[in-house]
LUMLUM-153265 format. One record per atom (N, C-alpha, C): x, y, z; residue in three letters. Coordinates in steps of 0.001 Angstrom, whole numbers, plus 524288, in hexadecimal, padded with zeros to 5 digits. Example, Ala and Ser with C-alpha at 12.3 -4.5 7.8 and 13.67 -1.06 7.14 Angstrom:
! residues 2
833867E9C681E78ALA8300C7EE6C81E78ALA833907F31C81E78ALA832327F73681BA8SER835667FBDC81BE4SER832648001E81EBESER
! end
This chain:
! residues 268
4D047D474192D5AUNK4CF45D4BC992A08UNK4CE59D509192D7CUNK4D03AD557692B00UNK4CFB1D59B992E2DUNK4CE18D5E3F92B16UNK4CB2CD61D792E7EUNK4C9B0D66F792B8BUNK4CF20D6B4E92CB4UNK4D258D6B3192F9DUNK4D716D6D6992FF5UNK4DCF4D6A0D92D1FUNK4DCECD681492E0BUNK4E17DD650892D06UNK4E5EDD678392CF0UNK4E76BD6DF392EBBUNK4EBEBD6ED793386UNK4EDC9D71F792BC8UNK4F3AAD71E392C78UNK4F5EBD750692898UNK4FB65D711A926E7UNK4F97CD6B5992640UNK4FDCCD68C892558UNK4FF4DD65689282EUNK4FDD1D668692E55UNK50139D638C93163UNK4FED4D5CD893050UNK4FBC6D5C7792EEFUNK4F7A6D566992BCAUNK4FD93D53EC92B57UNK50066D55659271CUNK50389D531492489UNK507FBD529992711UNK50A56D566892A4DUNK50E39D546D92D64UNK50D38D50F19325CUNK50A15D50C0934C4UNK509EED4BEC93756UNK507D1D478693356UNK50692D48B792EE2UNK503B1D43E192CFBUNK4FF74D405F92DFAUNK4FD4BD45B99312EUNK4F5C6D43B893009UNK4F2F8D45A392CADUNK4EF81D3FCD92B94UNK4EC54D41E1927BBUNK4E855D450192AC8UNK4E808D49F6926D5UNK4E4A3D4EBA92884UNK4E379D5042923C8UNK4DEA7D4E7B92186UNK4DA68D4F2C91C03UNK4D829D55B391EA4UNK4D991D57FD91AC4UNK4D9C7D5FA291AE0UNK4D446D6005917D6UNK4D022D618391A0BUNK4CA6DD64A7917CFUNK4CBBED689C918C2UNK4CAFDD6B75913C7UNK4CB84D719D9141DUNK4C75AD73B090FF0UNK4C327D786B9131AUNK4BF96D7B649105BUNK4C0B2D807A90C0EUNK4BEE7D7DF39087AUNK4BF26D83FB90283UNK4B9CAD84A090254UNK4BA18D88628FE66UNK4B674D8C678FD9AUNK4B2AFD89F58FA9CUNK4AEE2D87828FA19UNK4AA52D869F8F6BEUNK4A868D89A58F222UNK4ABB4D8A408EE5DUNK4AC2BD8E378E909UNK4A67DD91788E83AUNK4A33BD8CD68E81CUNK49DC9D8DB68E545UNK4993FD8FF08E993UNK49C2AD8E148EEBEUNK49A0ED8EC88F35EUNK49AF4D94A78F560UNK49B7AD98198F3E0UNK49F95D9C978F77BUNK49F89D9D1B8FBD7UNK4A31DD9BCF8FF4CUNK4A1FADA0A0905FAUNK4A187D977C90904UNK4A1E9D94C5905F5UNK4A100D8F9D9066EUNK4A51DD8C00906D6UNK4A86ED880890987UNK4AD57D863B90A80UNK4AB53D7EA0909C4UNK4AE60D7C25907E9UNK4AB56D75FF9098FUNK4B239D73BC909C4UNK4B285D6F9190AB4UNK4B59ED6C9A90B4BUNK4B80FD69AB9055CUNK4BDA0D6B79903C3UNK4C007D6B858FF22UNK4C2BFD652C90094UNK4BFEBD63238F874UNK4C096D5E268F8B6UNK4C310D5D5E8F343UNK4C323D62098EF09UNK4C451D61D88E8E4UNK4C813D651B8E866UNK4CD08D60E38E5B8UNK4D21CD641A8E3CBUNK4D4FBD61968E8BDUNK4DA1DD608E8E6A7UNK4DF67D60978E9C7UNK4DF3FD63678EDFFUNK4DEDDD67F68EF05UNK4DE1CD69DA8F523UNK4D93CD6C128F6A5UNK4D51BD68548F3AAUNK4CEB1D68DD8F736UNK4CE10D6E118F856UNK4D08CD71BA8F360UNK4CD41D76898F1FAUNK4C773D778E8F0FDUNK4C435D744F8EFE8UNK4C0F3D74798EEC0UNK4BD2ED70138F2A5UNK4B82ED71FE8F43EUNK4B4B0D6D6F8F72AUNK4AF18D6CBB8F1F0UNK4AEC5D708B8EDB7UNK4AA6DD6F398E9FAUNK4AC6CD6D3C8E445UNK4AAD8D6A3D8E1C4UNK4AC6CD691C8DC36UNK4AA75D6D6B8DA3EUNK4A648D70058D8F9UNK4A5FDD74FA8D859UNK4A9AAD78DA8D85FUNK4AD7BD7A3C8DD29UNK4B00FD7DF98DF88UNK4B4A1D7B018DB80UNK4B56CD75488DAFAUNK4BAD3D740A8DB82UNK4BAB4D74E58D42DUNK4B6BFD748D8D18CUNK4B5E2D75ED8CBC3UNK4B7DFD7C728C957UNK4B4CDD7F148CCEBUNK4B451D83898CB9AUNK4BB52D843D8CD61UNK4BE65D82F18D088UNK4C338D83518CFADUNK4C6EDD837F8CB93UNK4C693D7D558CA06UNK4C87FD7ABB8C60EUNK4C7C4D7CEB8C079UNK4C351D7F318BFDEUNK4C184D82768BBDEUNK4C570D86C98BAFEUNK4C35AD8AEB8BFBFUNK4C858D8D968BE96UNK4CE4FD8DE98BDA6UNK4CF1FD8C0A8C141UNK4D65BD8C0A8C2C4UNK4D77CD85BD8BE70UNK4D4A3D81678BC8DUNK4D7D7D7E338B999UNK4D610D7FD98B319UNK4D0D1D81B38B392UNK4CF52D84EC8AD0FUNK4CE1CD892B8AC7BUNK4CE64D8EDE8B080UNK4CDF9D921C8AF98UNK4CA21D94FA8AF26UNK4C4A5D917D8B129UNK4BFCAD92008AFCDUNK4BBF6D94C58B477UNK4BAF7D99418B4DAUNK4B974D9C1D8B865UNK4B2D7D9A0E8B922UNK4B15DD9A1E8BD48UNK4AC8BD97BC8BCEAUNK4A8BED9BCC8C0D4UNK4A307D9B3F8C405UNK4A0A0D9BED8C7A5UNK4A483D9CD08CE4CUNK4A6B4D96E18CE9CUNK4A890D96118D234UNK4ADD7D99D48D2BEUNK4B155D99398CEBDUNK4B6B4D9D038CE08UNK4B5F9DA00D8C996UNK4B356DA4E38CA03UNK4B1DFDA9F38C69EUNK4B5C9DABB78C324UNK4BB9DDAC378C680UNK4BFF7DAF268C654UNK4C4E9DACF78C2E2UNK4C51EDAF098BF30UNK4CA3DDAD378BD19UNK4D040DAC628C054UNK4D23DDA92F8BE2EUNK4D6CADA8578C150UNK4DB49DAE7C8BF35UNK4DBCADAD8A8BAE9UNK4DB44DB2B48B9F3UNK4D845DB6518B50DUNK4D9D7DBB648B402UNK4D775DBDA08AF73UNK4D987DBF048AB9DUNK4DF95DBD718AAC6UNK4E0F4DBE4D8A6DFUNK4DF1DDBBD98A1ABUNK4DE7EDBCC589E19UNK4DC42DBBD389836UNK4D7F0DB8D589817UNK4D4C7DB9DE89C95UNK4CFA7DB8FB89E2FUNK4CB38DBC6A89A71UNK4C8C7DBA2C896B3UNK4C41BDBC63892BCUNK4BEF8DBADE8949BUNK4BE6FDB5F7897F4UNK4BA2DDB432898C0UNK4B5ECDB69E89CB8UNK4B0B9DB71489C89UNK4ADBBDB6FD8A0BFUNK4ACCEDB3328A4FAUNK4AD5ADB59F8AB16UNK4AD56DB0448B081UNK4A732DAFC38AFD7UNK4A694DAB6F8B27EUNK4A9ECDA7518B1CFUNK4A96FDA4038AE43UNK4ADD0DA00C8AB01UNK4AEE1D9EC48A82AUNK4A907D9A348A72EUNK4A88AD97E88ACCFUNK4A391D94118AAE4UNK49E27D94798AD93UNK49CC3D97A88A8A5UNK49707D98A38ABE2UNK492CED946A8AB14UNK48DEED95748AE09UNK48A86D90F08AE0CUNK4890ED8F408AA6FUNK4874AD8A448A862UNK484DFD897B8A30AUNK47EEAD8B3E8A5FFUNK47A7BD89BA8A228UNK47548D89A18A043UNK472CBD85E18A5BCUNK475FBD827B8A94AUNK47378D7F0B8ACC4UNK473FFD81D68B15AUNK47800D85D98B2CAUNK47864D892F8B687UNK47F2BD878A8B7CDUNK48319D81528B71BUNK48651D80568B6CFUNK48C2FD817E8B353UNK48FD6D84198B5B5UNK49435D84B28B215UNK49517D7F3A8B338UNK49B2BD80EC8AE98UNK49E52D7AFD8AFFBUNK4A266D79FB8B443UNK4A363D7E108B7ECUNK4A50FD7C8F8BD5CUNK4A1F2D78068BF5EUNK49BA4D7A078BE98UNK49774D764D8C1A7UNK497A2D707D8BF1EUNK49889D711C8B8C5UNK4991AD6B9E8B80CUNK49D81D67D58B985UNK4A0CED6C238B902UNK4A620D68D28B8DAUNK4A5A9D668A8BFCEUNK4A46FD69218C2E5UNK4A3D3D67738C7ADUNK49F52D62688C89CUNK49BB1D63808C63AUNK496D4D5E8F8C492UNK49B0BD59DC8C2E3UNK49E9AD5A008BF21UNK4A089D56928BDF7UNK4A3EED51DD8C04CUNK4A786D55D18C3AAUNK4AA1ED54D18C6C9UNK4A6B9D52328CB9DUNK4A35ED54D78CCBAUNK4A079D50D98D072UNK49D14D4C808CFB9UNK49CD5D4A378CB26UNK49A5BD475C8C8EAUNK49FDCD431A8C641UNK4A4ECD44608C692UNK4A715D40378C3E5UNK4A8B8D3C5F8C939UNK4AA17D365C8C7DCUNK4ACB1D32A98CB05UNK4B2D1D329C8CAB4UNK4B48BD31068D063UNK4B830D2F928D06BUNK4B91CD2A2A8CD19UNK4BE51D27668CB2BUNK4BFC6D22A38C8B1UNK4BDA1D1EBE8CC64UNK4BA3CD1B238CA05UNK4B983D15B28CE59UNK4BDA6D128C8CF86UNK4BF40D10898D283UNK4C2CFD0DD68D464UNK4C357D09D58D214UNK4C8A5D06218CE7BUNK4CA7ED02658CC9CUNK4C74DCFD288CE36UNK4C381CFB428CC71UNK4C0D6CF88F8D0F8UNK4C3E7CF2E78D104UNK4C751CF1338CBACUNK4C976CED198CC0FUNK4CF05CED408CED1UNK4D25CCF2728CFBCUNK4D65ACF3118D1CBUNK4D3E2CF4508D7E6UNK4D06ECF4BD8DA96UNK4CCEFCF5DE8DF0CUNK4CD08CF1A78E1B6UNK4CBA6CEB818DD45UNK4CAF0CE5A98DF8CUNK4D0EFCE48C8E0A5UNK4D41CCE5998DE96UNK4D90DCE1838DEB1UNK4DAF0CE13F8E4DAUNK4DDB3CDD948E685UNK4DFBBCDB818EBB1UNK4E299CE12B8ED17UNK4E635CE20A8E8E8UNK4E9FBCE6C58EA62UNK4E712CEBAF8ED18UNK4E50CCEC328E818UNK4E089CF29C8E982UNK4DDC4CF32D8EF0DUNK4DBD8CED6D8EF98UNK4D86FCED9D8F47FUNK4DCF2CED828F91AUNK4E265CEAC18F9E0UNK4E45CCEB4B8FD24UNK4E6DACF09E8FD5AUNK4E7DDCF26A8F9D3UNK4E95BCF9AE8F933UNK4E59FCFD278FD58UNK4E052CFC808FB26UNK4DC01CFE0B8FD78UNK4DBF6CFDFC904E4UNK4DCCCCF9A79062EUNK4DCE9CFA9E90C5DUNK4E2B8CFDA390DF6UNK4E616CFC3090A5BUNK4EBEECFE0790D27UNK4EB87D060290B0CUNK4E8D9D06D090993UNK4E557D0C1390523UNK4E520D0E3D90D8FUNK4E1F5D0B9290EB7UNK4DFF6D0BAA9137CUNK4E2EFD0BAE918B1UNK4E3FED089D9177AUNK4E8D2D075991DF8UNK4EC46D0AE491D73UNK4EF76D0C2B918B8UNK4F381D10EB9196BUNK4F325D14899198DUNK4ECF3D1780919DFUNK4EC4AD1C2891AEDUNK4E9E9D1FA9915EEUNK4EADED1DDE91253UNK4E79DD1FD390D6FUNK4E3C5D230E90B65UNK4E11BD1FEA90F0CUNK4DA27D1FE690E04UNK4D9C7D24A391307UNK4DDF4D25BF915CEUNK4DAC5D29F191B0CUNK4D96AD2E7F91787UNK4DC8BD2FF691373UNK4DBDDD347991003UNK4D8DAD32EE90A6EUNK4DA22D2E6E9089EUNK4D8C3D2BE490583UNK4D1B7D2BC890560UNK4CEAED2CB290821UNK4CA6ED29FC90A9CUNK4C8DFD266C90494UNK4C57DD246090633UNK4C48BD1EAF90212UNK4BF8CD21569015EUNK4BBA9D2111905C3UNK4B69CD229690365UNK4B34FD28809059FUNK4B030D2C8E90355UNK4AE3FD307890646UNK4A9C2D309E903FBUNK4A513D3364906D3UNK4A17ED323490447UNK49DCBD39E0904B4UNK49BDDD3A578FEEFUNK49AC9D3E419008AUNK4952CD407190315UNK49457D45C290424UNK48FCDD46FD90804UNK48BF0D45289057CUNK486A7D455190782UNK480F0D423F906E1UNK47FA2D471390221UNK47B7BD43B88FF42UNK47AC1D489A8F918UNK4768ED4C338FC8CUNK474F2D50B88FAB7UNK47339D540C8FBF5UNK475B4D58978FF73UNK47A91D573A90152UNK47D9ED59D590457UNK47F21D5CC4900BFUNK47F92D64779028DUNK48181D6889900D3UNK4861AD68DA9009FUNK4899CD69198FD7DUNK49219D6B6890014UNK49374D6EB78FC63UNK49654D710A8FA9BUNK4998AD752F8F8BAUNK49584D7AA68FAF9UNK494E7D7B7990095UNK492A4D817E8FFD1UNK48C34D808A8FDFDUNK48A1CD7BAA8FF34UNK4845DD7B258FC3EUNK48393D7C328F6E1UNK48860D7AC68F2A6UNK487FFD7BDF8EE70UNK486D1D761F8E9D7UNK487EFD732A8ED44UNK487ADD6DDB8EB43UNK483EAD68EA8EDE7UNK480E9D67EF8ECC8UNK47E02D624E8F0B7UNK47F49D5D378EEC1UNK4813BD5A758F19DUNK4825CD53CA8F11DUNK47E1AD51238EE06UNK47E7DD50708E93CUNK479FAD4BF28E521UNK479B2D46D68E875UNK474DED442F8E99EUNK473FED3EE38EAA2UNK47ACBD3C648E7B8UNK47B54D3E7F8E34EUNK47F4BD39778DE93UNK4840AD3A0A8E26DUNK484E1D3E4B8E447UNK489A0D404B8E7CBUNK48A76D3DED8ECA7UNK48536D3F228F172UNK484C8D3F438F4D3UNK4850DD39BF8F790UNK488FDD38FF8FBA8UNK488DCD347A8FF6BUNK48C4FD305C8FC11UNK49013D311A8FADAUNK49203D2DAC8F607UNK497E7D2BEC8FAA6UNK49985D28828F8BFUNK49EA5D25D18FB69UNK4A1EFD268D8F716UNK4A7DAD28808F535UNK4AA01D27CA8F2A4UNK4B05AD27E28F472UNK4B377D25DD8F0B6UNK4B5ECD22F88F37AUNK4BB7CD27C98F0BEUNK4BC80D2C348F27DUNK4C0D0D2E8B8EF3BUNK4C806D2C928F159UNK4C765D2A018F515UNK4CDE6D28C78F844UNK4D153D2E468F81EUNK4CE5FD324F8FB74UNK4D066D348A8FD66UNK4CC22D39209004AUNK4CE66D3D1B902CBUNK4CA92D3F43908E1UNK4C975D43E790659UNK4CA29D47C4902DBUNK4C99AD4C7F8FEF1UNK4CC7FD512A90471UNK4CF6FD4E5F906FFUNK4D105D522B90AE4UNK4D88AD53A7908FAUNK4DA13D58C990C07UNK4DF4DD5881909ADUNK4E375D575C90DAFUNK4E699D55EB90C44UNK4EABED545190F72UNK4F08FD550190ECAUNK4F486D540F9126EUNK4F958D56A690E00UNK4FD92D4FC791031UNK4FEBFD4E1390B70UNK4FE9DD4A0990A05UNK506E2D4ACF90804UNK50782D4EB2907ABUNK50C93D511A906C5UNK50D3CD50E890148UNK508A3D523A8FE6BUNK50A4AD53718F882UNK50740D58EA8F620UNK507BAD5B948FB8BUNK50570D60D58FA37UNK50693D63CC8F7B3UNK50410D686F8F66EUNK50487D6BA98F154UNK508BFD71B98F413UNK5051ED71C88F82AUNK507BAD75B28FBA2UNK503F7D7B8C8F972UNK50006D79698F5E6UNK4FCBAD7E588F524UNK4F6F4D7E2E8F886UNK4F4E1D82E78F9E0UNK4F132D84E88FC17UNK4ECDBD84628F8EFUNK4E808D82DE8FA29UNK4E236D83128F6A1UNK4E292D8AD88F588UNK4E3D8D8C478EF13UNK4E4E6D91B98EEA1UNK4DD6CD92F38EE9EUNK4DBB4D957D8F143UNK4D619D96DF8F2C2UNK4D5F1D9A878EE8EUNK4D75DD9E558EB5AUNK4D466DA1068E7B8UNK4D653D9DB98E31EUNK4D7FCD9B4F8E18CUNK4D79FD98E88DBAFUNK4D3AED95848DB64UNK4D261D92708DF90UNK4CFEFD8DE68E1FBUNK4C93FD8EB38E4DDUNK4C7DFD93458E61EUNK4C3B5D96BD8E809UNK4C089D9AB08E4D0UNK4C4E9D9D418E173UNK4C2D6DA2968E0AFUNK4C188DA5A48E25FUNK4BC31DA9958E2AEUNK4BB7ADADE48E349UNK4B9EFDAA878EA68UNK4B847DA5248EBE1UNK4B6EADA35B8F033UNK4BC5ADA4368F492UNK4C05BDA4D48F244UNK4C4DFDA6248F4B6UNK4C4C3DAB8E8F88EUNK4C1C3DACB58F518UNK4C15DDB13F8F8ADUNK4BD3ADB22B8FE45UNK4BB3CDAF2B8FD5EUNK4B6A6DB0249034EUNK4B841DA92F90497UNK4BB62DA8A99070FUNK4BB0DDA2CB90825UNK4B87CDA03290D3AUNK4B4BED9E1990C81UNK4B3BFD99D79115AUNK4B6A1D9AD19168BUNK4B3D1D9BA191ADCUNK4B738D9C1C91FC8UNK4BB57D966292096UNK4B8CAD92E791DBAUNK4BB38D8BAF91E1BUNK4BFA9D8E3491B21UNK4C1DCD8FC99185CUNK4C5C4D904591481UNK4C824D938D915B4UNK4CC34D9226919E0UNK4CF07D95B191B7AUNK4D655D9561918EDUNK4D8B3D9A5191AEFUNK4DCF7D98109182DUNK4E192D92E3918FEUNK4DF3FD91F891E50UNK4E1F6D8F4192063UNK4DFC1D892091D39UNK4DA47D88DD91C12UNK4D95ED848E919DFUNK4DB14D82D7914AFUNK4DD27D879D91402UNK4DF1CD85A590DA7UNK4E708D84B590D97UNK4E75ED885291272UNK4EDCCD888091306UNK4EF95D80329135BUNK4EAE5D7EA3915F4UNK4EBEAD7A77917FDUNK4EC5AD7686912B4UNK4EA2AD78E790C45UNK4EB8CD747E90A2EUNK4F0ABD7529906FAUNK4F36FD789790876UNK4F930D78B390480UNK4FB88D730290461UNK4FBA3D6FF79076EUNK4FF2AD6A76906CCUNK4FB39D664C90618UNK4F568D66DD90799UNK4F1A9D62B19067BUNK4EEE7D616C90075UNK4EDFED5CD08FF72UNK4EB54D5C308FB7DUNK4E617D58008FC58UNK4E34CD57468F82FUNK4DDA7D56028FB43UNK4DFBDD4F5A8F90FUNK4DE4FD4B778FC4CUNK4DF0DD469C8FB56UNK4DE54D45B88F733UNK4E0A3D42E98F510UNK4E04FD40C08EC30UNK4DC18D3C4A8ED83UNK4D6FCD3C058EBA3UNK4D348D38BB8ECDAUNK4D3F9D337B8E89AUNK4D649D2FA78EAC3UNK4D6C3D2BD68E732UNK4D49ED273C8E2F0UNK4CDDFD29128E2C1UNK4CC18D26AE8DE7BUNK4CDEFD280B8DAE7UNK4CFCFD24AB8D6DDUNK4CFF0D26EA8D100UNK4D6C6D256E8D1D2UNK4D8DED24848D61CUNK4DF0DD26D68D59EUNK4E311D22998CF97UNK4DF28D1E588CFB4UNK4E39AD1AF18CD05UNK4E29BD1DF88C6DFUNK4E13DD20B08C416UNK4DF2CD22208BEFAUNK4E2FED28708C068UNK4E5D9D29CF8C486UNK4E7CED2DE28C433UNK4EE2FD2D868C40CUNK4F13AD2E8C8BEB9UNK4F540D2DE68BD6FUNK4F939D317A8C107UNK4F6A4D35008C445UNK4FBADD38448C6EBUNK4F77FD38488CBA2UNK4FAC6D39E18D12AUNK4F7D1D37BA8D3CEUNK4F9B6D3BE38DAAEUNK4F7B6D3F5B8DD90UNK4F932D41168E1E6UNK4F8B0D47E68DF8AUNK4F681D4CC98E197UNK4F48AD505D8E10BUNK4F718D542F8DB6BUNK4FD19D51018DDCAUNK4FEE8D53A18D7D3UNK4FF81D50458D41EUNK4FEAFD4CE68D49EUNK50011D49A58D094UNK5056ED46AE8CEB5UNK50958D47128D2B9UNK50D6FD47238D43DUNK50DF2D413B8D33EUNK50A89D3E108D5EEUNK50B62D384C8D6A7UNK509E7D35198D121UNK50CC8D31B38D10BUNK50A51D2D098CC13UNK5082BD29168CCC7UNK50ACAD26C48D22CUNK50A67D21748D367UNK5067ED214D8D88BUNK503D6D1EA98DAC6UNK50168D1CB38E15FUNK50403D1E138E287UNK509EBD1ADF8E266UNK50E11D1B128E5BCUNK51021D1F8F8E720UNK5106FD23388E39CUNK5142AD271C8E5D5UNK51014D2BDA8E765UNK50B39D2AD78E5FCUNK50798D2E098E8EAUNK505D9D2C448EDCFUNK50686D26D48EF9CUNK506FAD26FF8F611UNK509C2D281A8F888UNK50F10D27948F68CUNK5146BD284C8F94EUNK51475D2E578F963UNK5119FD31898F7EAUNK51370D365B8F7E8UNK50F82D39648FB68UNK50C05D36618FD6FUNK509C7D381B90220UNK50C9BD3A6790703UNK50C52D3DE39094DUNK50D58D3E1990CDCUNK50AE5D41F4911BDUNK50D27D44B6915C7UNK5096ED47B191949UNK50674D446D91B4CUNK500A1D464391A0FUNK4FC08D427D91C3BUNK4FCAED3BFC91BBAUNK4FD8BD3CBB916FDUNK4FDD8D37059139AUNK5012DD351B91651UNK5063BD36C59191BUNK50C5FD341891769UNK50A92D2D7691C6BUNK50706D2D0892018UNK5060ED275D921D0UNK50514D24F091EDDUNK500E3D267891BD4UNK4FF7AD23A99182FUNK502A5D21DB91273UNK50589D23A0910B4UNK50A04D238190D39UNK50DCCD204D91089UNK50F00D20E59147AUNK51301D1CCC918C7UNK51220D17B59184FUNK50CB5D187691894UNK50A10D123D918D8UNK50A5ED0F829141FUNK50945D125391015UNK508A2D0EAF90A95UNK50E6BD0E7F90962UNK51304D0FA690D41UNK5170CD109190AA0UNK51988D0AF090D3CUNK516C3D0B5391345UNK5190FD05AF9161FUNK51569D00DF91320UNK5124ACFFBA911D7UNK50FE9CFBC190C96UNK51494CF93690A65UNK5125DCF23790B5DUNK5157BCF10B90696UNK514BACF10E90223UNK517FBCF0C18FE3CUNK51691CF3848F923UNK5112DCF0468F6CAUNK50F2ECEC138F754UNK50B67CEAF48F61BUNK507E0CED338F793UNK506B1CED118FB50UNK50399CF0968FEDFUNK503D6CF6E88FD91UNK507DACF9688FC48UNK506B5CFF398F7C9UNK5046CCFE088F2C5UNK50507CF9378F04CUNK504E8CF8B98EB58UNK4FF3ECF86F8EB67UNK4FBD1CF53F8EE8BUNK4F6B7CF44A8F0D4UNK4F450CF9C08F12CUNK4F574CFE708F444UNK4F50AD02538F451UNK4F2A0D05398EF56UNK4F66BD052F8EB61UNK4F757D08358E847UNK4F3F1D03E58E3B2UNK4F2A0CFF288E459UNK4EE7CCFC2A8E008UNK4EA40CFF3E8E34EUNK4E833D004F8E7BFUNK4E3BED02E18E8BBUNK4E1D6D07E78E768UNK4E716D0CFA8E802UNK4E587D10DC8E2B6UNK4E57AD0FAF8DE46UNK4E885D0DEA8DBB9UNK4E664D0A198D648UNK4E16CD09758D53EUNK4DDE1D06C48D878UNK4D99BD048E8D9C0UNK4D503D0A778D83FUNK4D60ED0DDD8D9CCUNK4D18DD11D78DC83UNK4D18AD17808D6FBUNK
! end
């Protein structure tokens, strides 16, 4: 893993090179943390990554993004969600929420079978899991992050969980070829940005996307950033760049041995 990871060249030699790159801490101003929410890890706060989504997917101007996207046939007073009576809008809940829901538990009877478990090590040997990671665990509770705007709950803090994948980005050769756009995505924070947030750090994610974290994957009917894929199959095979050893490998497998594979996402 790298805090540079260069402007691409990762992928033409075909090392894996997991891309950390610093944004702006919405709620934080003048504040940068390490982006882990959304397809290109625009965001390092559920907070920050809410108050986004609000706007630009419902239009909903909040604390965090004041500013209309635009003003045409605009009647309303900003921002759209002000605090209730507890001191909380519903940015704050909707973000409460989000950090409070679980990932899908894992198939526990498709988990036991001979197949799944032999999937599971070959998950491993072919390279998978380097991006994949199986388990991370997060900081000790009481620890400050977004800008000292948030502290780790005991319920939070020191926890092992298991997402199968690194929240880092990589370019895998199914890139978008777009740039993290900093004022749709920032707002008015766009404008005074973090010395960490430079332009070069954002130039670097036009072809990267942040690893697809694979709990939950078998309950997801389309499957790879766009949604492009249907099958395991043709969402491994379409790895490539970083991935493409690892795609080599599950490709030299005999077919049992893919089929094994692919009962282990099943499994998770």
């Amino acid at each position: 893993m790298t805090a540079d990871g260069g402007d691409g060249t990762s992928a033409g030699s075909r090392k894996i090179c997991g891309l950390v790159i610093y944004v702006p801490i919405v709620e934080s101003p003048g504040r940068a943390g390490v982006g882990r929410f959304g397809w290109k890890d625009a965001h390092a706060s559920l907070l920050s990554f809410s108050g986004d989504a609000y706007l630009n997917e419902m239009g909903i101007t909040s604390r965090l993004f004041p500013d209309e996207v635009t003003e045409l046939c605009n009647t309303v007073s900003e921002p759209n969600d002000p605090p209730g009576p507890d001191g909380l809008s519903d940015v704050d809940r909707f973000a409460q929420f989000i950090r409070a829901s679980k990932a899908p538990a894992r198939d526990a009877k498709l988990a036991e079978a001979p197949q799944a478990k032999r999937g599971s090590v070959l998950f491993d040997k072919i390279g998978c899991a380097v991006c994949h990671v199986r388990t991370l665990t997060t900081a000790p509770a009481g620890t400050k992050i977004n800008g000292g705007a948030f502290t780790i709950p005991p319920a939070l803090g020191g926890k092992a969980f298991h997402p199968f994948g690194d929240f880092l980005l990589h370019d895998v050769g199914t890139g978008d070829g777009i740039v993290i756009p900093v004022v749709e995505h920032y707002g008015r924070a766009a404008r005074r940005m973090p010395k960490e947030c430079s332009p070069e750090n954002f130039q670097r994610t036009r072809n990267r996307m942040r690893t697809a974290p694979l709990w939950g994957v078998r309950l997801r009917p389309r499957l790879m950033h766009d949604g492009a894929s249907t099958t395991f199959l043709d969402a491994i095979l379409r790895h490539r760049g970083e991935a493409d050893r690892a795609m080599h490998s599950f490709r030299r497998l005999a077919r049992d041995d893919q089929e094994s594979v692919i009962a282990f996402l099943r499994s998770l």
